[in-house]
C-alpha positions in Angstrom: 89.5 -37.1 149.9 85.8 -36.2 151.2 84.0 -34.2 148.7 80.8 -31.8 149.6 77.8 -32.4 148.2 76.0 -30.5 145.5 74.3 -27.1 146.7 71.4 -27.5 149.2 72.3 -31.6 149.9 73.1 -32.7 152.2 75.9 -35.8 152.7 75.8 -38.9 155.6 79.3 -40.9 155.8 78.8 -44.0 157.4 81.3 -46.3 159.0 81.8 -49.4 161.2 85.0 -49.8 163.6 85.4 -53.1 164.7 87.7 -53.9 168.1 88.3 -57.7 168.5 90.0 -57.6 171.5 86.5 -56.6 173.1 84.4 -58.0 170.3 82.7 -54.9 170.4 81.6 -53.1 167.1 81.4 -48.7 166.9 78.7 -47.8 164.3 78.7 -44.0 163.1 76.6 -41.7 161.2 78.1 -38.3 160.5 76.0 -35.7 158.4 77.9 -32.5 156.8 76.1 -29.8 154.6 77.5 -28.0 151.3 79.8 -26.4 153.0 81.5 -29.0 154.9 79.9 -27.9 158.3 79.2 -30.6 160.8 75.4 -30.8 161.1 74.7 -34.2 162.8 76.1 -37.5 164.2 75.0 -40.6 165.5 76.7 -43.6 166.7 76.1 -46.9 168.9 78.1 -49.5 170.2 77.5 -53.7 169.5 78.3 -56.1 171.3 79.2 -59.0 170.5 80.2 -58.2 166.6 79.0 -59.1 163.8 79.9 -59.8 160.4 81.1 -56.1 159.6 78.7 -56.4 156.1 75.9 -57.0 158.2 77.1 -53.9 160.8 77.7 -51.6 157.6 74.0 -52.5 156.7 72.7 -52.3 160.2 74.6 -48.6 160.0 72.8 -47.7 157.3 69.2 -48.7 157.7 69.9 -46.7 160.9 71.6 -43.2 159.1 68.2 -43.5 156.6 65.8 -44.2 159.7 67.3 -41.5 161.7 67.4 -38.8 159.0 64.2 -39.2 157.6 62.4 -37.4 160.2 65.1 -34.5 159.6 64.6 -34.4 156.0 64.1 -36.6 153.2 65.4 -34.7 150.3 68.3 -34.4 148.3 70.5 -36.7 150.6 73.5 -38.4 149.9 74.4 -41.5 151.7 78.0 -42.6 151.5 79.2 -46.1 152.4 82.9 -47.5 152.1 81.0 -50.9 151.9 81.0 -51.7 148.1 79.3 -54.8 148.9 76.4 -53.1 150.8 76.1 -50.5 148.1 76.6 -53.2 145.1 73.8 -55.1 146.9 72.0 -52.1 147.0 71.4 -51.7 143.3 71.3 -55.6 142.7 69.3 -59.0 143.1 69.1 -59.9 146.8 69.3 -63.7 148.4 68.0 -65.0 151.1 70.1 -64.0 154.4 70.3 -61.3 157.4 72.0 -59.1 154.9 69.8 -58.9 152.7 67.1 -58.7 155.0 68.2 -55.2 156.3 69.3 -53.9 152.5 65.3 -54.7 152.0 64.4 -52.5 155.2 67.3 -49.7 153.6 65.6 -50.4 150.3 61.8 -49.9 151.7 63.3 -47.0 153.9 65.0 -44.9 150.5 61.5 -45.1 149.2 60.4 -42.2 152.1 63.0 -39.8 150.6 62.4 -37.4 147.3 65.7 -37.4 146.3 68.6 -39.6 147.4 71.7 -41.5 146.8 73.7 -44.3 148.1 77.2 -44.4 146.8 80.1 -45.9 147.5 83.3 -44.2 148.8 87.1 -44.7 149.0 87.4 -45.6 153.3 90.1 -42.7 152.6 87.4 -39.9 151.6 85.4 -41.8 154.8 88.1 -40.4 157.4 85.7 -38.6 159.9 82.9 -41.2 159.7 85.7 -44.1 160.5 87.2 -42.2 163.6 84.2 -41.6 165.1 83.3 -45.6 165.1 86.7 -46.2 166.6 85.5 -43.9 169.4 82.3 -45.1 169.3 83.6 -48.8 170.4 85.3 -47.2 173.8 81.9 -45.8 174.5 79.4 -48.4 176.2 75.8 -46.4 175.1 74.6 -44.6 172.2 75.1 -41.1 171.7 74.0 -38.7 169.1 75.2 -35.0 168.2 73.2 -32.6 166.8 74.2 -29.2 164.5 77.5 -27.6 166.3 76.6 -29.6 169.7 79.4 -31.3 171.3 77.3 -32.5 174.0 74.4 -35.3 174.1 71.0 -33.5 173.5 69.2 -35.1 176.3 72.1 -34.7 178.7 72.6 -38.4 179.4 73.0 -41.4 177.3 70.4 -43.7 175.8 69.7 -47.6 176.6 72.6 -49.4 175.5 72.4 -51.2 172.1 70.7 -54.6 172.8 72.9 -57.9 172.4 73.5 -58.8 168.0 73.9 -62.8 167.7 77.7 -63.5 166.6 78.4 -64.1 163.1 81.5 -65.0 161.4 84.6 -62.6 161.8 85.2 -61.1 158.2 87.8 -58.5 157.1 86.9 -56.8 154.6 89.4 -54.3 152.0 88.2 -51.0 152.0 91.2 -49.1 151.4 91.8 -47.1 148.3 93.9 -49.3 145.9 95.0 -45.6 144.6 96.6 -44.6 148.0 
């Protein structure tokens, strides 16, 4: 189950929806306040995939990217990528990975108060549907406060080509449900 954030935070669930029979990849950014109202939402399509570690990093770096120039305080990522959030708050190696937790790392730094947690892919419902969708869509598209429409009244340039990588499955499921 999702839970709100503290009063006056703000919470961004971030999911990856992978389709293999189009090797396409839906990346979505979904931010809620206090009360549990929709604020913003952000999501792009990838083509070909990616290792879904790397496209729940990739995510990520873009949720903190985008939101910093919303606001940078008292924000509370949420990931149902233990890895990413493990590697997050650990030593890092030498690979792609890693590279974009740095740029996530160096990109937390711009925010006053912040977390990155890790969450059940259960409490993750909304940020998880709207990837799915997000892989039907060929363009990026973003949602702002109660909007249901694309701010700019069109869609964007379409998510430039991601080498392959090796097709992964990764567990996210609560082991509780």
């Amino acid at each position: 189950m999702w839970l709100k954030p503290p009063e006056d935070w703000i919470k961004m669930n971030t999911d990856v929806a992978c389709d293999f029979r189009t090797n396409t990849m839906g990346l979505r950014c979904v931010a809620r306040d206090e009360f549990s109202n929709f604020q913003r939402a952000r999501g792009t399509v990838m083509y070909p995939s990616v290792q879904p570690r790397i496209a729940e990093a990739l995510i990520l770096r873009e949720a903190l990217s985008w939101i910093k120039q919303w606001r940078t305080t008292k924000c509370i990522f949420e990931s149902d990528s233990k890895q990413l959030v493990d590697a997050l708050n650990g030593s890092q190696a030498n690979s792609y990975f890693n590279t974009v937790v740095s740029d996530c790392i160096e990109l937390i730094k711009h925010f006053d108060e912040v977390l990155v947690i890790f969450t059940y892919r259960s409490a993750n419902n909304v940020a998880h549907v709207l990837s799915r969708v997000v892989c039907s869509m060929s363009y990026y598209k973003q949602l702002l406060d109660d909007s249901l429409e694309d701010p700019i009244g069109r869609p964007a340039v379409e998510a430039p080509p991601v080498s392959s990588g090796e097709d992964e499955e990764l567990s996210n499921e609560d082991p509780q449900a």
